[in-house]
N, C-alpha and C positions, 0 to 999 in steps of 0.2 A: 479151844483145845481140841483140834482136826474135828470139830464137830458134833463134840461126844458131851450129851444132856447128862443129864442127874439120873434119870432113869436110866438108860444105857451103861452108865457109867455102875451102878447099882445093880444091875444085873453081870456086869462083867465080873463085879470081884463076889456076887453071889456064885456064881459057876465056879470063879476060883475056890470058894471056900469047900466047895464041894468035890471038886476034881481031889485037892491037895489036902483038906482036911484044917480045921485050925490052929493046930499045935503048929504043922510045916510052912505055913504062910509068912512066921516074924523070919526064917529061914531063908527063904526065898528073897524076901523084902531087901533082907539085911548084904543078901551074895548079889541080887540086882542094885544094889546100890554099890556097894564095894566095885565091883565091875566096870561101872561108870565113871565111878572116882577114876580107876586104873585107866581106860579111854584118855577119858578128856587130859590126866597128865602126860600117857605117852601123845596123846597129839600136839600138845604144846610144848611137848618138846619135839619135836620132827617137826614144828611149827619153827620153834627157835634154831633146831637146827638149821632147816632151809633159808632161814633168812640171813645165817653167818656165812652158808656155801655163796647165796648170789650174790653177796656180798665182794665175794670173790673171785667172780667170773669178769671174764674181761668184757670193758663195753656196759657193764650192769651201771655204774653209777653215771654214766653220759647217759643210760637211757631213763634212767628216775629223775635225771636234771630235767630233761625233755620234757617229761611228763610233769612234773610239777610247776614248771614254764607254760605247759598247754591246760594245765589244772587251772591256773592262775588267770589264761585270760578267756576261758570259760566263766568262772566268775564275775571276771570285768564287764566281758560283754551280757552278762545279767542283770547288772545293776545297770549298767548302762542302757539296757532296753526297756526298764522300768520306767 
């Protein structure tokens, strides 16, 4: 987790408790998490939206056929060098 020991880790939310006090910390906790939640659904959706736009663009599905054609004997030639 980038690095970060039990001690590190234990100091960081000691300084928290101290900066912000204990009563404001389930405050905190609770709006950093909410926020996250909000994140991660607006990106999946401008995740799903982008994928209905290129869906739409011309040339898009001739170039995923492509690619799943040159997916396809990337694999082959794997097995086959084994």
């Amino acid at each position: 987790m980038f690095g970060l020991g039990t001690p590190e880790l234990l100091v960081i939310f000691g300084l928290a408790v101290v900066i912000f006090g204990g009563k404001k910390l389930p405050e905190l906790g609770s709006g950093l998490g909410k926020a996250m939640g909000s994140f991660k659904k607006g990106l999946s959706e401008a995740e799903d939206l982008g994928l209905d736009l290129s869906q739409q663009l011309p040339g898009v599905r001739e170039v995923s056929a492509v690619r799943d054609k040159v997916d396809s004997a990337k694999k082959l030639s794997k097995v086959l060098t084994k």
